[in-house]
N, C-alpha and C positions, 0 to 999 in steps of 0.2 A: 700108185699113189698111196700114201702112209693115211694110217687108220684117222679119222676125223668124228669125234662125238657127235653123236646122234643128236639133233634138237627137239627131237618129242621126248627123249631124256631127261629135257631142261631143271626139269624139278627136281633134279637127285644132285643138282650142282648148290643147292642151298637145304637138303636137307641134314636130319640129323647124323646120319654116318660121314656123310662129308664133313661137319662139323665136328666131330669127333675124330675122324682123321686128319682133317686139316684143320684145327679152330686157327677161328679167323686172329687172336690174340697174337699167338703165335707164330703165323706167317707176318701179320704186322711187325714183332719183335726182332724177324732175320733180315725184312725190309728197311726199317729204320726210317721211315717217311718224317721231311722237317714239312713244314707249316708253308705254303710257299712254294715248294716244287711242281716243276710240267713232270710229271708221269707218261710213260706210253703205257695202257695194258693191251699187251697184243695176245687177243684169242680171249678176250674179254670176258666172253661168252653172258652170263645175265646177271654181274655185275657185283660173284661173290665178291673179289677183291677191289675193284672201283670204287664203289661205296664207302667203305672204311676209308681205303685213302683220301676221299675226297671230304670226309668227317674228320680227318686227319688237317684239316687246311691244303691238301693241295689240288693244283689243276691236275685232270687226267686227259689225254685223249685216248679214249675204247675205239678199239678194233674187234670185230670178229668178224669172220665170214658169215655169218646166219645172220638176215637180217631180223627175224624174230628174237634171236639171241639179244641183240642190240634194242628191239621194242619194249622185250621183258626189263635188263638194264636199268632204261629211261624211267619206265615206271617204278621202280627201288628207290631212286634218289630221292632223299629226302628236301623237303622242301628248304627253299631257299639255297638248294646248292649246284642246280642248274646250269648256271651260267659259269660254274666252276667246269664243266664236264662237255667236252665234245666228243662225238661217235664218227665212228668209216664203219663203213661195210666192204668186206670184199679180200682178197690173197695176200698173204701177206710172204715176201716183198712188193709191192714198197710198202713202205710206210708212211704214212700220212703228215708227216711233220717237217716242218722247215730245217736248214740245215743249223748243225748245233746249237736246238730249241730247245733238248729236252733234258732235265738232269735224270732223269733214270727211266729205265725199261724196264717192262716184268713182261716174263712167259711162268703163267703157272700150268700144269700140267698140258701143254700148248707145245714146246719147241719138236716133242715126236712126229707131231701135224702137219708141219713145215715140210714139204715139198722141197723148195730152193733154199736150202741154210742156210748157204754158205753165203747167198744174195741175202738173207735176212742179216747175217751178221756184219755184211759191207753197210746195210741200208742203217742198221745199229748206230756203226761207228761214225757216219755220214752224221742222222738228227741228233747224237749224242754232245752232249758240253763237251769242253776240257776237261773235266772233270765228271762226268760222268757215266753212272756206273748201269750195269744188268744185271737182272736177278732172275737165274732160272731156278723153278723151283717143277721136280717130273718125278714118274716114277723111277722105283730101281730097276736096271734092267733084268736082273734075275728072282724078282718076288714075284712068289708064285699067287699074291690078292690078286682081287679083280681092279683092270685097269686097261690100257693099252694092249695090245696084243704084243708077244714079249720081242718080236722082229724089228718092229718100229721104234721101240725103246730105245736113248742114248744110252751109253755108262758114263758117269762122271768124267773119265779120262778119254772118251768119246767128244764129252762137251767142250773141256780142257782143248781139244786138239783141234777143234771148229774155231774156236776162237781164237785163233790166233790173231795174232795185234794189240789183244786186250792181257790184261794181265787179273791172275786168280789174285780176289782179295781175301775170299771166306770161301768155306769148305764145311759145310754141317749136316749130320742125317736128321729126321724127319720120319721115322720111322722107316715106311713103307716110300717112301718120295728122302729126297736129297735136295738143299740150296748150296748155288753155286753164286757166287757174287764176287763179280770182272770191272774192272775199269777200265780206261781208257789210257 
């Protein structure tokens, strides 16, 4: 089984070095979130990226396996945007969502975690639109920061090769992490 963050960790998922390495502006800016979109964030975890999107106008459904991960989450949301946001607990495949419900997908530092990719990437393309797209965003597989352990790591052309069916639209580094964004 591939490495899986730690949930008494929790707290280094919204702190300053996270933010510094991932600011949230920025991952917003490779996302491109309109007003109005179903979101999946799968591996959710306590709701860095959730939040924003759904301050963004859109609906999310949060997955992560840690059900404390998903308590922490809840409690983030700022008020009045609740009923924008549904949670799952639990593996992911499957995913939680009706079939082509969702205009886009996010794994942030998440798709290494994945057990069954290749079932995440069918269960993708299944709740995905027509038009809808996935946005991995991991670490590199050969930077030596701390992060995933470097075995469990994709490489970009690792990710490329998963996805097939989908087509690469954007290709961008991130310093320490890489966004890859696929459509349908």
């Amino acid at each position: 089984m591939p490495h899986v963050f730690d949930v008494k960790r929790r707290q280094r998922l919204w702190d300053e070095d996270r933010r510094s390495r991932q600011p949230i502006d920025r991952l917003m800016a490779e996302l491109e979130p309109s007003e109005g979109e179903h979101w999946v964030d799968l591996g959710a975890g306590n709701g860095y990226v959730t939040v924003p999107l759904l301050e963004r106008g859109c609906r999310v459904t949060a997955v992560d396996l840690e059900e404390e991960m998903i308590f922490d989450l809840i409690s983030r949301v700022p008020d009045g945007l609740e009923a924008k946001l549904e949670t799952a607990i639990g593996l992911m495949p499957p995913v939680p969502v009706e079939d082509g419900e969702a205009d886009a997908a996010v794994l942030v530092n998440t798709l290494h975690e994945i057990s069954d990719k290749r079932g995440l990437v069918k269960e993708l393309a299944r709740v995905l639109s027509d038009k809808g797209r996935v946005h991995i965003i991991d670490h590199h597989k050969d930077h030596e920061e701390s992060g995933p352990p470097r075995q469990d790591r994709l490489s970009p052309d690792e990710v490329i090769a998963l996805f097939e069916g989908f087509r690469l639209q954007r290709r961008s580094d991130m310093g320490i992490f890489y966004h890859m964004a696929f459509t349908r």
